[in-house]
N, C-alpha and C positions, 0 to 999 in steps of 0.2 A: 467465362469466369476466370479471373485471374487471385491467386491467394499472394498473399505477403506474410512471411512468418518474420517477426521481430521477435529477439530472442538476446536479452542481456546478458553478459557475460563476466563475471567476476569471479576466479579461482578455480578455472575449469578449462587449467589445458591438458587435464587428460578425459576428460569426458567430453568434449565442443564438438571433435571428428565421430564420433561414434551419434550424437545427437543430431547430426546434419544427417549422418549414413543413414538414419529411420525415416527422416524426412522424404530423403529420395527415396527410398525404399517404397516407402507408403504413396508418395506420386505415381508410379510404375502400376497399379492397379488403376488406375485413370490416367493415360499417357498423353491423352489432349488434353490434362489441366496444365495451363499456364503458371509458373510461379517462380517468386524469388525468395531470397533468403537476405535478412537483415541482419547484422552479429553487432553489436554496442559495449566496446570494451568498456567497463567502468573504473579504469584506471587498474586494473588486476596488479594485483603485485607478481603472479606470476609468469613465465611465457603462454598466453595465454593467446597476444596479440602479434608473436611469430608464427602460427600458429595458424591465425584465420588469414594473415598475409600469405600465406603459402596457398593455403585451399583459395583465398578470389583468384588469386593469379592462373588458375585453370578454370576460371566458374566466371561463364558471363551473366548469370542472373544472381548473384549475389555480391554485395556491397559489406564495409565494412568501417564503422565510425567507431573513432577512438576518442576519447573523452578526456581534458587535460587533466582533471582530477576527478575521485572520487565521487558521485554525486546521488547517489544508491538506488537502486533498483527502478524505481518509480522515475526518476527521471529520465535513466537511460531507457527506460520502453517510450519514454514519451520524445527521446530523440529520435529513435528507429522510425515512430509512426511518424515523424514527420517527411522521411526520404520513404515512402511506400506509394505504390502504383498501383496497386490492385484493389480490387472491388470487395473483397473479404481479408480481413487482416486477422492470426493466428498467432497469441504473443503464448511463447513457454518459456519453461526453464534450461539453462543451462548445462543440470545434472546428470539429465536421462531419466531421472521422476516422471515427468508428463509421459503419459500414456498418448504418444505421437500415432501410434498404429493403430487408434480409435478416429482421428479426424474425419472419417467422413460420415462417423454416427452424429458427431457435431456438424457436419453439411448438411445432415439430413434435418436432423433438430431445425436449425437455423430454417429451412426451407418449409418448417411449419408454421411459423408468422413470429418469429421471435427473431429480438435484434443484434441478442446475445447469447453467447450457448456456456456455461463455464463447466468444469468437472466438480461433480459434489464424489470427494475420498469416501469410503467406507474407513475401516483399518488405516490410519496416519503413518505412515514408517518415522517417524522421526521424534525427538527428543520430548518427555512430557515438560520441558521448560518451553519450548516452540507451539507443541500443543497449549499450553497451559494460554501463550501469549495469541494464539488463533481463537480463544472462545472470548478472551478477553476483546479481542479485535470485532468478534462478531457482535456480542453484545452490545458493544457501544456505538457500532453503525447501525442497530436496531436502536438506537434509541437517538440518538442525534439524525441519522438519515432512512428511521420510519425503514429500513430493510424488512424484508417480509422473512420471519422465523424458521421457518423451513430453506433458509437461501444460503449455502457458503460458499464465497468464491473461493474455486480453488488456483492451484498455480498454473492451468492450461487452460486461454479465455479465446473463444472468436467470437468474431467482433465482425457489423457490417462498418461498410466504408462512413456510411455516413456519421455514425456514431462515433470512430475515431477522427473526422474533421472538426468535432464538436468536443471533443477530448484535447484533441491538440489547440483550441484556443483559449486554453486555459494558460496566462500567463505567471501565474504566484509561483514564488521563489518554493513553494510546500505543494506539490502535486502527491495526491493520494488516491492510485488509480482505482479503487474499488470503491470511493464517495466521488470519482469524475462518472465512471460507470453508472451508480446510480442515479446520478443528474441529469445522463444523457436520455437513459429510457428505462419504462418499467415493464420493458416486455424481454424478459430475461427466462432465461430455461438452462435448464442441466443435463448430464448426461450421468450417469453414476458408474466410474471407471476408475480402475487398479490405480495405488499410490506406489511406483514402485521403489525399489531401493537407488540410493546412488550409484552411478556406474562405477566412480569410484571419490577417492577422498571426506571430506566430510565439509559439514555446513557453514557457511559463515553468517547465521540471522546470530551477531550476537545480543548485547541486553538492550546496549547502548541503540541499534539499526532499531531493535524493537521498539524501546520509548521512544525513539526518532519516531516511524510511522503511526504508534498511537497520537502523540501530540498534534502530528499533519494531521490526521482525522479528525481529532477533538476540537481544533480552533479554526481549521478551515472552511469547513462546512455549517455551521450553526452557531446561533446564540446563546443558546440550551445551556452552555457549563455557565452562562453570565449569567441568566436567570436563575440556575441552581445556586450559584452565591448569593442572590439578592434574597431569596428565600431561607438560605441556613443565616443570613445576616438578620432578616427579620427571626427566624426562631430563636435565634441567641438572644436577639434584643427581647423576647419576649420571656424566654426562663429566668432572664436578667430579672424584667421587673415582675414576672412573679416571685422568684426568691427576696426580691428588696421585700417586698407586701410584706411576705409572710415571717421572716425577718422583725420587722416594723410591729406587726402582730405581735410576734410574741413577745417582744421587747414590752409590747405595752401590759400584755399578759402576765409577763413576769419579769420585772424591772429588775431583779437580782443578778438575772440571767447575763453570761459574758459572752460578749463576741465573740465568736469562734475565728481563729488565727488558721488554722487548715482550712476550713471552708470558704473562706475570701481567698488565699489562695489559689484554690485549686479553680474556683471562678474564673479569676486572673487569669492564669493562664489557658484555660479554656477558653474564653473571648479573644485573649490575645493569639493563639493560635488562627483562631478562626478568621481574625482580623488576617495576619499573616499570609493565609489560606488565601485567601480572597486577593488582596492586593497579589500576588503570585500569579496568579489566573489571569489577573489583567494585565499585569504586566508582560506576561505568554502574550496576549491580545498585541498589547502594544509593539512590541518588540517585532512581531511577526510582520504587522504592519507597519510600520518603519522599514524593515529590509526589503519587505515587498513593493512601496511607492520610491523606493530607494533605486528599482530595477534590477534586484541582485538576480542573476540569470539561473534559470533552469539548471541549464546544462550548459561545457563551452567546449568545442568541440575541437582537439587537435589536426585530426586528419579524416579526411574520407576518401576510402579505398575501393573502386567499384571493378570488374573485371579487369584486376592486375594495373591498373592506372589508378596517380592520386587526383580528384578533383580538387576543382580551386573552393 
């Protein structure tokens, strides 16, 4: 058994060496497991990547890819899985959050017949705007990708090899690793373990990263939002013409009766919105797809760094 931890890296040069030090830590209870270590600068604004260049340069089983710009989160796990060697892949965070010193209750898990092991938090340590956009996130992968209700991925996922070769042929410009997960397989399991605090500095999920990965889910995966507009299109068309009717009615009922100037208004705009609404949506569609047959790249990657040498 050989592991691969892939572990993206963005504003976390003072917690990267402390997050690696668990890793080894936690291998030393099984000193015949094989493994490396994957780090995916995603363009850090801080020394982040003097940093991990310092640690390969003493370390032959860990590698180090740097990304020419920003490309967030989701893409840079899905650079790392693409340089991995091992037969179980181990993606965490950068923070010291992921409860590292659990992994082999997820080898255990794993080795019950599931293809995936992820950590379900009790207690969330982090922001109720973060939280807030977490139920939001789970909600609508339960209803765009059928998630089973009881399921929240958390930020510490292992994963078998085959399941990440099937992850990695995903070529859209919009990867959303928790709707590739569910596509791959539905033999998925948890383990229920500590969320802990940052080792230090603070979070960067801000609104904008947020609505970034809600939209990747929302349009990548399903038709469901195009269906849900063609349905509020027909219920508009349909209060429409029962307001004309009854409208019409009463006009006939009582011919004295005036037009009312607010209520066609307010119609107005209510249709017109909803018109707006709709054209929005597909144009999300569109756009998405344009940049994706366009071949706009995943990820583009500066440099790779593997025990203290740069690969070509």
């Amino acid at each position: 058994m050989k592991l691969s931890f892939v572990i993206p890296c963005y504003g976390s040069e003072e917690t990267i060496v402390p997050v690696i030090a668990e890793i080894d830590e936690t291998i030393t209870q099984k000193p015949e497991t094989d493994y490396e270590i994957i780090c995916v600068n995603d363009c850090s604004p801080d020394n982040v990547l003097p940093v991990l260049k310092r640690l390969v340069e003493t370390r032959t089983n860990m590698t180090v890819i740097d990304l020419a710009r920003n490309f967030g989160k989701n893409s840079a796990v899905l650079a790392g899985m693409k340089y991995i060697t091992g037969n179980i892949v181990i993606v965490l965070d950068d923070d010291g959050q992921c409860p590292t010193y659990r992994l082999w209750d997820f080898i255990d898990k794993l080795d019950e017949g599931y293809d995936i092991v992820t950590a379900k938090y009790g207690n969330r340590k982090q922001s109720p705007f973060k939280n807030f956009g977490s139920a939001l996130n789970h909600k609508m992968s339960q209803w765009l990708l059928n998630k089973p209700k009881d399921l929240h991925f958390g930020t510490f996922n292992v994963l078998r090899r085959f399941v990440v070769d099937e992850i990695i042929r995903y070529k859209n410009a919009f990867p959303y690793f928790e709707g590739l997960m569910l596509c791959s397989t539905n033999k998925i399991g948890y383990v229920i373990a500590e969320d802990r605090e940052r080792i230090a500095g603070e979070g960067h999920f801000t609104f904008a990263k947020s609505l970034g990965l809600w939209l990747n889910g929302f349009t990548a995966f399903s038709v469901k939002p195009l269906r849900l507009t063609a349905f509020l299109g027909f219920f508009v068309a349909a209060i429409g013409f029962i307001y004309g009717l009854a409208t019409i009615v009463q006009k006939i009922l009582s011919p004295a009766m005036p037009i009312g100037y607010a209520s066609t208004m307010a119609v107005l705009l209510f249709v017109g919105g909803m018109i707006l609404l709709s054209l929005g949506m597909i144009g999300e569609y569109v756009g998405r797809i344009y940049i994706s047959i366009s071949n706009s790249p995943q990820y583009v990657i500066r440099e790779i760094v593997k025990g203290g040498q740069t690969l070509d």
